[in-house]
C-alpha positions as CSV (number, residue, x, y, z in Angstrom):
1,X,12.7,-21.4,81.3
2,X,8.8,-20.5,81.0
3,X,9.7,-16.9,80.1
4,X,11.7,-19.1,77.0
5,X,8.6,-21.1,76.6
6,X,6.6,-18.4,76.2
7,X,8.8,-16.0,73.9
8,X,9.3,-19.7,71.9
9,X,5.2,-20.4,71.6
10,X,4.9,-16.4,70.9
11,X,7.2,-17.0,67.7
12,X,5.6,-20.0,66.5
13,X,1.8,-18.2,66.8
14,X,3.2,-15.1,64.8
15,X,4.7,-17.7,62.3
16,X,1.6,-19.3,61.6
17,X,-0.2,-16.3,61.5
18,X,2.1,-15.0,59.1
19,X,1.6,-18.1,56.9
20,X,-2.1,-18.3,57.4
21,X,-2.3,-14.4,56.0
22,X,0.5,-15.5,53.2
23,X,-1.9,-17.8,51.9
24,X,-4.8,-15.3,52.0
25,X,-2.8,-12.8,50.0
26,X,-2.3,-15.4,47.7
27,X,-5.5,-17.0,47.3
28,X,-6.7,-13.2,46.9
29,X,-4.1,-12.7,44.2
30,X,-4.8,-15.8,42.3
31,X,-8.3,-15.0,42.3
32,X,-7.8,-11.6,40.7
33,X,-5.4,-12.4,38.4
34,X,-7.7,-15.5,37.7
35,X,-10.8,-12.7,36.8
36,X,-8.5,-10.7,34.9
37,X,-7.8,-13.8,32.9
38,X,-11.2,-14.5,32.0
39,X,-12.1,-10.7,32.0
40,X,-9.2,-11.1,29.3
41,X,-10.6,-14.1,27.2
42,X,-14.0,-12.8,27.0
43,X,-12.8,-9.9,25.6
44,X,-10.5,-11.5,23.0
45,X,-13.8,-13.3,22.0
46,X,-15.8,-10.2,21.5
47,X,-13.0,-8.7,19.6
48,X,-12.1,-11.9,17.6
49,X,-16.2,-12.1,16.9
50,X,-16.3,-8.6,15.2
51,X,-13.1,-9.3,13.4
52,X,-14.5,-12.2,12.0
53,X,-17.5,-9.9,10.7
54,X,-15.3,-7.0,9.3
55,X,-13.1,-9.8,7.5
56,X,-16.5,-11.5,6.1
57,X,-17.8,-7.7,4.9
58,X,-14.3,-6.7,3.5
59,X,-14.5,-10.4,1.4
60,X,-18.2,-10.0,0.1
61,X,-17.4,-6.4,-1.0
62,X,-14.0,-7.3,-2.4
63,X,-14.3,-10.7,-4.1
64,X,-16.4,-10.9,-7.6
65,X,-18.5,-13.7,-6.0
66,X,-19.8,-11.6,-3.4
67,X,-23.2,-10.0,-2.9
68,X,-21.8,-6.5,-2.1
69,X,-19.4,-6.7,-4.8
70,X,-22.3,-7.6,-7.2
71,X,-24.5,-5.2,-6.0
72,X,-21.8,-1.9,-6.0
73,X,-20.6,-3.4,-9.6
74,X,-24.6,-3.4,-10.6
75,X,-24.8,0.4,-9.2
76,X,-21.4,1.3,-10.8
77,X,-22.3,0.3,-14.2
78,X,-26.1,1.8,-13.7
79,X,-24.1,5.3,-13.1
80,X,-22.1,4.5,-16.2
81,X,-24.7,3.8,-18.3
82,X,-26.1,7.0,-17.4
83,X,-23.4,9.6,-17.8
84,X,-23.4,7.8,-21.4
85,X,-26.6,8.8,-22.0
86,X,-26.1,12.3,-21.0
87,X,-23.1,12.4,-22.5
88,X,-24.6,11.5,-26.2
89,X,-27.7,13.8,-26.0
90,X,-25.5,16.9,-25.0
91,X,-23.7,15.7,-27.9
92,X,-26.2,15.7,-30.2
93,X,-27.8,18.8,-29.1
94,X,-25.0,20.7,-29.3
95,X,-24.2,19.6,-32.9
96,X,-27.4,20.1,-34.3
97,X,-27.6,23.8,-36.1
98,X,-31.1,25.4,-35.0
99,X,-29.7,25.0,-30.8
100,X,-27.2,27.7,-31.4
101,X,-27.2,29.3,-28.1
102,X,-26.6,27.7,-24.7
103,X,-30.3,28.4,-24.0
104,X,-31.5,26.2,-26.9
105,X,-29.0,23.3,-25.7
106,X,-30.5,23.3,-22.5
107,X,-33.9,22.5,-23.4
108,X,-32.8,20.6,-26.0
109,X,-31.2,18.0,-23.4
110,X,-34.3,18.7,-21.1
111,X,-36.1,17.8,-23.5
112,X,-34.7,14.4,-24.6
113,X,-33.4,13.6,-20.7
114,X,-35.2,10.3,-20.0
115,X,-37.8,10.5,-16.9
116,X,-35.7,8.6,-14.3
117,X,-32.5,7.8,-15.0
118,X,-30.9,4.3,-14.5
């Protein structure tokens, strides 16, 4: 009967020790996956954050009411402007009779070229 005792008392001490390193394991688990979680939501934050300032770029540079937009359409039409004026003194160089080599057109348009250009 003792040696029943004992094989009896064995099996519950290797029970409970089994259940007491159960619930380690699975406070160690829950833990982990509970940093991953938060590892997780910090980093849909930071990605949500610079999604959020792409998106707000994108809009200012692609809606007429934006600051970018304003400014590239203010630099656009600068260029333009520009390549008009070229465009009309080569013209008028090149139609005028005493430039009639390529030479003479050049410093024509040198000559009439504006110092800085828009």
């Amino acid at each position: 009967m003792r040696n029943l005792e004992a094989v009896v008392d064995g099996k519950r001490r290797l029970y409970e020790t089994s259940k007491m390193i159960l619930i380690i394991v699975t406070c160690i688990a829950s833990i982990t996956i509970l940093g991953m979680l938060i590892n997780g939501m910090a980093t849909l934050q930071t990605v949500t954050a610079k999604t959020n300032t792409l998106t707000s770029v994108l809009v200012d540079c692609t809606t007429p009411h934006g600051d970018c937009y304003k400014n590239a359409n203010r630099r656009q039409s600068g260029t333009v402007k520009a390549i008009n004026e070229v465009t009309i003194i080569v013209s008028y160089c090149s139609m005028q009779k005493q430039y009639d080599t390529e030479d003479k057109i050049k410093k024509c348009v040198n000559d009439r070229m504006p110092a800085e250009l828009p």
